[in-house]
C-alpha positions as YAML, in Angstrom:
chain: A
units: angstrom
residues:
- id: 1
  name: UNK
  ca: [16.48, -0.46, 16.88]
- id: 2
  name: UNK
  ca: [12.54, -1.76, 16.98]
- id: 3
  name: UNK
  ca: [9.69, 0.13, 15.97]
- id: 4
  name: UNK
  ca: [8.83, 1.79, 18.95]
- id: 5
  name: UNK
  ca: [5.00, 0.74, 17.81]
- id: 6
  name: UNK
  ca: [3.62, -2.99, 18.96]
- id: 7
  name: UNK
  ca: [2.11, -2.95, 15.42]
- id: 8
  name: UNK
  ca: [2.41, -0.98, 12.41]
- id: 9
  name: UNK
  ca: [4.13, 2.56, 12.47]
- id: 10
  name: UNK
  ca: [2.00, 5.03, 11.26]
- id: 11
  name: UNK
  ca: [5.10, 7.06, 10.38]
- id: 12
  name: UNK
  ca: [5.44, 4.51, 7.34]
- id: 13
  name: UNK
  ca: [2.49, 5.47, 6.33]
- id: 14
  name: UNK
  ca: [4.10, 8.82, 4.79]
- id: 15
  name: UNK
  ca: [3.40, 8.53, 0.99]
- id: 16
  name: UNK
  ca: [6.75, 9.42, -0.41]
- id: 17
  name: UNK
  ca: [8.12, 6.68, 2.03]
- id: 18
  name: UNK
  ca: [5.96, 3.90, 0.93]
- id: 19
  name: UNK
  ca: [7.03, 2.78, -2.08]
- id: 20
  name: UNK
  ca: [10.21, 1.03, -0.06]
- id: 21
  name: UNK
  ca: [7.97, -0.15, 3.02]
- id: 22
  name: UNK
  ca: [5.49, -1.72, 0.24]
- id: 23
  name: UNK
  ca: [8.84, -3.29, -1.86]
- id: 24
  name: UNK
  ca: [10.06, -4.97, 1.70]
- id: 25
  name: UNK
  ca: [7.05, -5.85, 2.77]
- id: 26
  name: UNK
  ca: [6.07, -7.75, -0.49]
- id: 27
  name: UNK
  ca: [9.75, -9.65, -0.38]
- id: 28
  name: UNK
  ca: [9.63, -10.83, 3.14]
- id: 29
  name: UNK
  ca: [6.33, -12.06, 2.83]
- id: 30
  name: UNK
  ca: [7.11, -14.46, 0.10]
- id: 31
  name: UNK
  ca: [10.49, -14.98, 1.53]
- id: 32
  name: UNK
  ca: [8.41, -15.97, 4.77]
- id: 33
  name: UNK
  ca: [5.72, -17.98, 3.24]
- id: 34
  name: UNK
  ca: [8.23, -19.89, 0.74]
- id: 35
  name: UNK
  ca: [9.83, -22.83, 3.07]
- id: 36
  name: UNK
  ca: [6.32, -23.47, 4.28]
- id: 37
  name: UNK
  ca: [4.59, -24.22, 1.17]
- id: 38
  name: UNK
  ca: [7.66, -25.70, -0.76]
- id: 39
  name: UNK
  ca: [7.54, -28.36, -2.67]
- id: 40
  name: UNK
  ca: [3.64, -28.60, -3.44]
- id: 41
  name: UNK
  ca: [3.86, -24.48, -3.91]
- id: 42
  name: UNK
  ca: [5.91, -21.70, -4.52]
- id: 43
  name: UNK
  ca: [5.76, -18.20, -3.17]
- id: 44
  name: UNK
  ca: [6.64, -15.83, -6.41]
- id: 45
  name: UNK
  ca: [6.75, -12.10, -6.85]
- id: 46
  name: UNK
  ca: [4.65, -10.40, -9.82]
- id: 47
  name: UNK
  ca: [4.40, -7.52, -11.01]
- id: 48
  name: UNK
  ca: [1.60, -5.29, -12.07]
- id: 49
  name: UNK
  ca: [2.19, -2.28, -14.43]
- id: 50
  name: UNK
  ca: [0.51, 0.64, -15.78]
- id: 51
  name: UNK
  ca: [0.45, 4.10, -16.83]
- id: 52
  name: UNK
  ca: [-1.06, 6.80, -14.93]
- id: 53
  name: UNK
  ca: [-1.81, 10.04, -16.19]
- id: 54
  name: UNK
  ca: [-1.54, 13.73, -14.38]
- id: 55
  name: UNK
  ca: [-3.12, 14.67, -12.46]
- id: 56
  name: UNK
  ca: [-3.76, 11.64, -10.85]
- id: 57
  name: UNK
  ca: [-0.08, 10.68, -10.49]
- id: 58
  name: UNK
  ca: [1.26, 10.40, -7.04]
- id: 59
  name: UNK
  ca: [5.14, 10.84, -8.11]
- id: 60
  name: UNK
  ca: [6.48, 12.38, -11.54]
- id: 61
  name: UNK
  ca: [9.95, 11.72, -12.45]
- id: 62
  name: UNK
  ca: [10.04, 13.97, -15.00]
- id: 63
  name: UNK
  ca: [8.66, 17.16, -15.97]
- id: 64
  name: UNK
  ca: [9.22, 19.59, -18.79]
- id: 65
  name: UNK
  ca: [9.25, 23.63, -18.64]
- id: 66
  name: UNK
  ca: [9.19, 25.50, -21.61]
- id: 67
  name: UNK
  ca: [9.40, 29.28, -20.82]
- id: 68
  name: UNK
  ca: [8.16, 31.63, -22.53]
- id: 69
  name: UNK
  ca: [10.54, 32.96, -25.56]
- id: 70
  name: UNK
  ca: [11.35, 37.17, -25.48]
- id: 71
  name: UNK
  ca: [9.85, 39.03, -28.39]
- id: 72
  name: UNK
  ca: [11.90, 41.58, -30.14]
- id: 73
  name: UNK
  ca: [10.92, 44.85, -28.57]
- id: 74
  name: UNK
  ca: [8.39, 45.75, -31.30]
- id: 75
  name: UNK
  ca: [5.66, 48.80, -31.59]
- id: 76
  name: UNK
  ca: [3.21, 45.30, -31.85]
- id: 77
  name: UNK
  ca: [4.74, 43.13, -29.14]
- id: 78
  name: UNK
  ca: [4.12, 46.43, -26.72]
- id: 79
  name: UNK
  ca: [0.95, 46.64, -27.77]
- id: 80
  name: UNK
  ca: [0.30, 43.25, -26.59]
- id: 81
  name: UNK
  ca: [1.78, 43.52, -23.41]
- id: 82
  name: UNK
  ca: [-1.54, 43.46, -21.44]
- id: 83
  name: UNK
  ca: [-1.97, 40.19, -22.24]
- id: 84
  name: UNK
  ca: [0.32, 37.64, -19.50]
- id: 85
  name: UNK
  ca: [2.81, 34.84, -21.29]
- id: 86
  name: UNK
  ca: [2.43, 32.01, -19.82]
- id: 87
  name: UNK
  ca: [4.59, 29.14, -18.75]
- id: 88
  name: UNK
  ca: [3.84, 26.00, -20.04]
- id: 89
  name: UNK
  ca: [4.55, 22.31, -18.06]
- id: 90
  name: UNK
  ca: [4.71, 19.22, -19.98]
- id: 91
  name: UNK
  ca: [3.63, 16.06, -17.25]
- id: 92
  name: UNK
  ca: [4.48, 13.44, -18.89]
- id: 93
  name: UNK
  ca: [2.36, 9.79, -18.15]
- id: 94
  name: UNK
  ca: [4.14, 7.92, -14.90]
- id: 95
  name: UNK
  ca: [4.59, 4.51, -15.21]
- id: 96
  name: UNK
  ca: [3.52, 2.95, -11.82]
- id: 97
  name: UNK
  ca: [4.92, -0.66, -10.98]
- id: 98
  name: UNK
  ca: [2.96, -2.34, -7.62]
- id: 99
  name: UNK
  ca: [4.17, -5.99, -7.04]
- id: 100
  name: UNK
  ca: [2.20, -8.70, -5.18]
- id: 101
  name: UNK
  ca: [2.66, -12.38, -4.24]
- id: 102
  name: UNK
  ca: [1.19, -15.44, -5.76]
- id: 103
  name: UNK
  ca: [1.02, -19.13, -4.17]
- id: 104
  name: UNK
  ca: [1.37, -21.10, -7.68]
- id: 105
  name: UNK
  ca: [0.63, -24.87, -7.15]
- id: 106
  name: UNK
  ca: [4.03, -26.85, -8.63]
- id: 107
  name: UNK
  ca: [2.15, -28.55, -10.68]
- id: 108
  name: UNK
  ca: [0.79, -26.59, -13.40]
- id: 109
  name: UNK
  ca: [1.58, -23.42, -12.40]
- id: 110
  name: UNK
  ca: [-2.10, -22.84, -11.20]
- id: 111
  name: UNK
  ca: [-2.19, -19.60, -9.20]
- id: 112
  name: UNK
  ca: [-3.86, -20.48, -5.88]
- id: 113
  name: UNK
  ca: [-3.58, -17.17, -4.08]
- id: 114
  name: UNK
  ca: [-2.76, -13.92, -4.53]
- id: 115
  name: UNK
  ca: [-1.96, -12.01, -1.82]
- id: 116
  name: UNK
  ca: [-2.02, -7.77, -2.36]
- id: 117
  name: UNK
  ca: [-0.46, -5.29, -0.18]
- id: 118
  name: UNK
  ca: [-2.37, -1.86, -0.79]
- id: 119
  name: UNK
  ca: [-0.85, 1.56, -1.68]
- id: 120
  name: UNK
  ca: [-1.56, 5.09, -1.55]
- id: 121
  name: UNK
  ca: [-2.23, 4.68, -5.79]
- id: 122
  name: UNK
  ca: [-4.90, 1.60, -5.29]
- id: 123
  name: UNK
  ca: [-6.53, 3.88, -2.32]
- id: 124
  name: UNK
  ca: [-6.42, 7.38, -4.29]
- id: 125
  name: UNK
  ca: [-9.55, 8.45, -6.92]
- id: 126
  name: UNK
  ca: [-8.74, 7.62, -10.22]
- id: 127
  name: UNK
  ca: [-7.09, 5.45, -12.41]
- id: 128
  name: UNK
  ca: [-4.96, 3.82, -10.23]
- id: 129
  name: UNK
  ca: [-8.00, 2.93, -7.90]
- id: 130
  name: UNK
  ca: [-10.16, 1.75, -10.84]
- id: 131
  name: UNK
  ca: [-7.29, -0.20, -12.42]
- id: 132
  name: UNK
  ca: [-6.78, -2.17, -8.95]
- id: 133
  name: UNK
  ca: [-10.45, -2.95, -8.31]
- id: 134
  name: UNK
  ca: [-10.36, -4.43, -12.12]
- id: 135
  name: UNK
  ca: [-7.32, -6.77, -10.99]
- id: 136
  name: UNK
  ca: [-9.34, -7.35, -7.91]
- id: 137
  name: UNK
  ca: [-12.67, -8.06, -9.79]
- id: 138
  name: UNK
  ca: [-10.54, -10.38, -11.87]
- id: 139
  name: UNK
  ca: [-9.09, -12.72, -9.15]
- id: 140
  name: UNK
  ca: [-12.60, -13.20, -7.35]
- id: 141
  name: UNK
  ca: [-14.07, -14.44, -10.77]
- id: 142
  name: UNK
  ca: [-11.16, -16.81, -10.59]
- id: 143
  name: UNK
  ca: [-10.49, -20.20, -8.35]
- id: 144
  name: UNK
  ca: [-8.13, -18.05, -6.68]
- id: 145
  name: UNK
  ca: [-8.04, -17.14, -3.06]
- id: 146
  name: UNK
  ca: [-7.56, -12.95, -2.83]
- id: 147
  name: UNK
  ca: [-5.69, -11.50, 0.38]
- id: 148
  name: UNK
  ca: [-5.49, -7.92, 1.09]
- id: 149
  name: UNK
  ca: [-3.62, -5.93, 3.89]
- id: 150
  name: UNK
  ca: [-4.29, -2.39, 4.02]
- id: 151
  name: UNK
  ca: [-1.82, -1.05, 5.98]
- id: 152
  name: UNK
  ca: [-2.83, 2.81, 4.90]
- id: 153
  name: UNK
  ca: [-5.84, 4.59, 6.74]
- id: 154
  name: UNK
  ca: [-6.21, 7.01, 4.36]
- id: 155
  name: UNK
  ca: [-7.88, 6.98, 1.00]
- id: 156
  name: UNK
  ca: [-11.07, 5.08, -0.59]
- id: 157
  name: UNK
  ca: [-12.72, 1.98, 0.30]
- id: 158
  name: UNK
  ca: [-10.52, -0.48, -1.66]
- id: 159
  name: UNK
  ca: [-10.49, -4.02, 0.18]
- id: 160
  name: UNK
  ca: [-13.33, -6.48, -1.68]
- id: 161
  name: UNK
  ca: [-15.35, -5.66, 1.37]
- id: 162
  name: UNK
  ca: [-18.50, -3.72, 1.22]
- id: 163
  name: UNK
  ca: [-18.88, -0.87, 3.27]
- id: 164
  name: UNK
  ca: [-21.73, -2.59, 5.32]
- id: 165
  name: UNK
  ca: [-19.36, -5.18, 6.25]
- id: 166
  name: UNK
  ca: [-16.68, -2.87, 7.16]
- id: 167
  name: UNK
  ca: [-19.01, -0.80, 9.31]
- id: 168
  name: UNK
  ca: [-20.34, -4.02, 11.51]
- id: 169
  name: UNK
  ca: [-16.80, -4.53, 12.17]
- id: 170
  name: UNK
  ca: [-14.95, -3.35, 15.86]
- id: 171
  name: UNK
  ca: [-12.99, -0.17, 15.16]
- id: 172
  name: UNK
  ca: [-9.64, -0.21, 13.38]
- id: 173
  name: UNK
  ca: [-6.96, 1.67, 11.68]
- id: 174
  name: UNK
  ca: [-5.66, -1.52, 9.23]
- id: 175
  name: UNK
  ca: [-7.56, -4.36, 7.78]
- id: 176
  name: UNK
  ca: [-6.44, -7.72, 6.55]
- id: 177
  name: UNK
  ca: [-9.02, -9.63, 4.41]
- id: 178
  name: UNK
  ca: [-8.96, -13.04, 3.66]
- id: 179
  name: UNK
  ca: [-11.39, -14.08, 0.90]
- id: 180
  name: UNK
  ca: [-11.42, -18.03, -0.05]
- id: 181
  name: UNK
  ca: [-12.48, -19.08, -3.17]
- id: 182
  name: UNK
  ca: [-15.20, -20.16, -4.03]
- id: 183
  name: UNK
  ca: [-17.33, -18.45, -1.09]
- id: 184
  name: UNK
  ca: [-16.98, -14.92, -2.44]
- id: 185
  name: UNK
  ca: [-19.32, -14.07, 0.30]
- id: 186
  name: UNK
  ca: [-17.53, -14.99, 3.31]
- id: 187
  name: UNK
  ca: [-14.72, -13.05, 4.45]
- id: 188
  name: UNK
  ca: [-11.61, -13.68, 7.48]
- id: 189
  name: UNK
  ca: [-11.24, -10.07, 8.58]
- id: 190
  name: UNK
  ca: [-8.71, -9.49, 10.95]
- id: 191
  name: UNK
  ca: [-9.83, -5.27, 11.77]
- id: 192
  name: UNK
  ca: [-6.68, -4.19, 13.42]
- id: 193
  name: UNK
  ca: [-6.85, -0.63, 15.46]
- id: 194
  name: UNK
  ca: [-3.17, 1.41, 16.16]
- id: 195
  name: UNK
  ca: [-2.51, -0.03, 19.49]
- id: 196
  name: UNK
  ca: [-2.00, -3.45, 18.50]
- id: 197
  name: UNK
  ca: [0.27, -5.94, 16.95]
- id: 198
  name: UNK
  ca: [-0.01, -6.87, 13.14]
- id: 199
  name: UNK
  ca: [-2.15, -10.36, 13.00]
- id: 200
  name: UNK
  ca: [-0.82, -14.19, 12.63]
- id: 201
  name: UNK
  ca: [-2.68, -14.70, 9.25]
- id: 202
  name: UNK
  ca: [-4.08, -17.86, 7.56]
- id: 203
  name: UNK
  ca: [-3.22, -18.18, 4.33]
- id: 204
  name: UNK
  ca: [-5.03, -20.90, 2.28]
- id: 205
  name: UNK
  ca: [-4.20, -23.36, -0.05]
- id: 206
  name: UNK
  ca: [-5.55, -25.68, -2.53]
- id: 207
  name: UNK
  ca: [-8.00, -28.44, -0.82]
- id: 208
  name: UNK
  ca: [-7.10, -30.25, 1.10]
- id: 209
  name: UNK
  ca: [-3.76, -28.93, 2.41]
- id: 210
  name: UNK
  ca: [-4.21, -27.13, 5.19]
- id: 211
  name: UNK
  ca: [-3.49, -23.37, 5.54]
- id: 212
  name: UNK
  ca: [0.15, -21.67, 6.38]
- id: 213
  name: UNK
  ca: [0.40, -19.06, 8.90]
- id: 214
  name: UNK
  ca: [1.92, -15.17, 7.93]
- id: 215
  name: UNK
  ca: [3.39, -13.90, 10.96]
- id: 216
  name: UNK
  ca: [2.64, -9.84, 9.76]
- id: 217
  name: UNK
  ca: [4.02, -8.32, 13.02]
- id: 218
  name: UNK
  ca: [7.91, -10.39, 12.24]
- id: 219
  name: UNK
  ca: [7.70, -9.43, 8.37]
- id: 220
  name: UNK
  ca: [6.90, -5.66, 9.29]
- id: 221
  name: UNK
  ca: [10.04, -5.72, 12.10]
- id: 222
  name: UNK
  ca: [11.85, -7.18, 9.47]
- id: 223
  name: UNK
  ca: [11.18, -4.71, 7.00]
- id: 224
  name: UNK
  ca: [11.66, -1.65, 9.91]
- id: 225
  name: UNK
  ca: [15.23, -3.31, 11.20]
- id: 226
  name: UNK
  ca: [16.22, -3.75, 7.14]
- id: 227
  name: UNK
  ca: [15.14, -0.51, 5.71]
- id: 228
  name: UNK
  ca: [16.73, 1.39, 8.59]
- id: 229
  name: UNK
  ca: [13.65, 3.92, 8.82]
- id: 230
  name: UNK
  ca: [14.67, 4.22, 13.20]
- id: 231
  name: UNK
  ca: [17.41, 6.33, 11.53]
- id: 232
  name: UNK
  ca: [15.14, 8.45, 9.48]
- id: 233
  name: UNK
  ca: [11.81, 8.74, 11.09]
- id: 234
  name: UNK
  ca: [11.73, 12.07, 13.86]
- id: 235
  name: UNK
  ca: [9.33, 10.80, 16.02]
- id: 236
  name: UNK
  ca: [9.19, 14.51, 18.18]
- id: 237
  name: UNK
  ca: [7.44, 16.00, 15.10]
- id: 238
  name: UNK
  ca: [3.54, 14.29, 14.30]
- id: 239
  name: UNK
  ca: [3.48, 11.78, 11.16]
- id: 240
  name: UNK
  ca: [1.75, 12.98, 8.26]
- id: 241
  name: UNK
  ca: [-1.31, 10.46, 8.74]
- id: 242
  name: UNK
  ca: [-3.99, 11.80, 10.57]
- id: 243
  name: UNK
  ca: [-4.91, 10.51, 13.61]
- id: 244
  name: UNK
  ca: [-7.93, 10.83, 15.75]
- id: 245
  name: UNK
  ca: [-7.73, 12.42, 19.44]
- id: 246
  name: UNK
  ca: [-7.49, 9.14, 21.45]
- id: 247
  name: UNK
  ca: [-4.88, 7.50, 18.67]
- id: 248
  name: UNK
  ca: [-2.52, 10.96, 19.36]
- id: 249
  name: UNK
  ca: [-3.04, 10.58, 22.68]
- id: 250
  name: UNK
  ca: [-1.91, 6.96, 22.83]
- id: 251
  name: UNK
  ca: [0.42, 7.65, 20.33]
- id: 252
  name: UNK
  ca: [2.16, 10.63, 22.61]
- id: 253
  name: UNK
  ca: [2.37, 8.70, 25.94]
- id: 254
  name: UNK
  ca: [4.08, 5.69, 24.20]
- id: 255
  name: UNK
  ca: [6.44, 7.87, 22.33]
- id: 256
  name: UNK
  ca: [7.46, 9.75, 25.52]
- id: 257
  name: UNK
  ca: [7.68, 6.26, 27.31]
- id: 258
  name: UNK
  ca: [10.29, 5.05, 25.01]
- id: 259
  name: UNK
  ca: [12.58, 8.40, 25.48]
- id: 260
  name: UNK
  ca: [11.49, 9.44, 22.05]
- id: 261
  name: UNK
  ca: [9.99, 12.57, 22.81]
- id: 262
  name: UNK
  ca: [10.29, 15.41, 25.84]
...
């Protein structure tokens, strides 16, 4: 079963769901750009990794309880009894793993674009946010060509975009940014609002090859058909993203349209 959604779901957008959307979406976009730039390029999966500390983290795997130990029953351990034993937690560091897509030129191995999918950690204050814009800071001081989707309407400013830029835009919900090297201050901004299908996407190459396209709206009903999410999304009940009066509206009509709501 489809997304019943011409364009991204904001039901996906739940954080504890993202981690697989943001997996799928990562693989089928290299998987879709790889027979198109083969055999000048190659479409390869990274990964970046790092350690974020509570409170920041998102998700903790693992988390330690000591309780408090009983005293014997003592004249001194009753006199102390009007002061409260407290439990102690032990949050350990989380390590947090966010893969991305690189074209790397056959020859050499040059990287010639990197291509960034964003997540609730990138978008969220702290270090996951500062970490990202470091990684972002470092590709535009490269001859690399930087493309972000931002999929998530929640969080920080986090695209290379200022926020005059991003306010002279039409009004939108997602963002893809296209930034070629070397004009670091010229940007292909495809402003997206709920209502409408994810964007056919030019992806550039080294000079002078000419760009590949990224279909967004076929790897996004790929990754909905393969990770099954028609199964586990209730679309009676809201999603957890917020959405403005006109977006609910919308959002209730087409629902009720499609038989997925009374």
């Amino acid at each position: 079963m489809p997304s019943p959604f011409p364009g991204m779901d904001p039901y996906l957008e739940e954080p504890a769901r993202w981690p697989d959307v943001h997996q799928r979406l990562i693989t089928y976009i290299a998987d879709a750009l790889q027979p198109q730039v083969r055999p000048r390029y190659y479409a390869r999966i990274g990964e970046r990794v790092y350690i974020l500390n509570p409170p920041q983290a998102l998700y903790l795997d693992i988390m330690l309880i000591q309780r408090p130990l009983r005293e014997p029953a003592t004249a001194k351990a009753e006199a102390e009894t009007a002061l409260d034993t407290p439990t102690i937690l032990t949050l350990p560091p989380v390590e947090q793993r966010e893969p991305f897509v690189e074209i790397v030129h056959a020859g050499g191995d040059e990287v010639v674009a990197v291509i960034e999918v964003l997540s609730p950690t990138n978008k969220a204050p702290g270090e996951g946010h500062q970490l990202y814009h470091r990684k972002q800071q470092h590709i535009l001081d490269s001859p690399a060509h930087l493309i972000e989707i931002d999929l998530l309407s929640a969080g920080l400013l986090t695209v290379a975009i200022s926020q005059e830029g991003l306010a002279s835009l039409p009004p939108h919900r997602y963002l893809t940014s296209v930034q070629r090297a070397p004009d670091r201050y010229r940007f292909e901004v495809y402003p997206l609002p709920l209502q409408q299908r994810l964007p056919r996407v030019r992806i550039p190459l080294r000079e002078p090859d000419p760009d590949v396209g990224l279909d967004l709206q076929a790897v996004f009903t790929q990754c909905y058909d393969n990770g099954g999410y028609a199964d586990l999304i209730d679309y009676r009940r809201p999603p957890s993203a917020a959405l403005s009066q006109a977006e609910a509206a919308w959002l209730d009509g087409l629902l009720k349209g499609k038989g997925l709501r009374a």
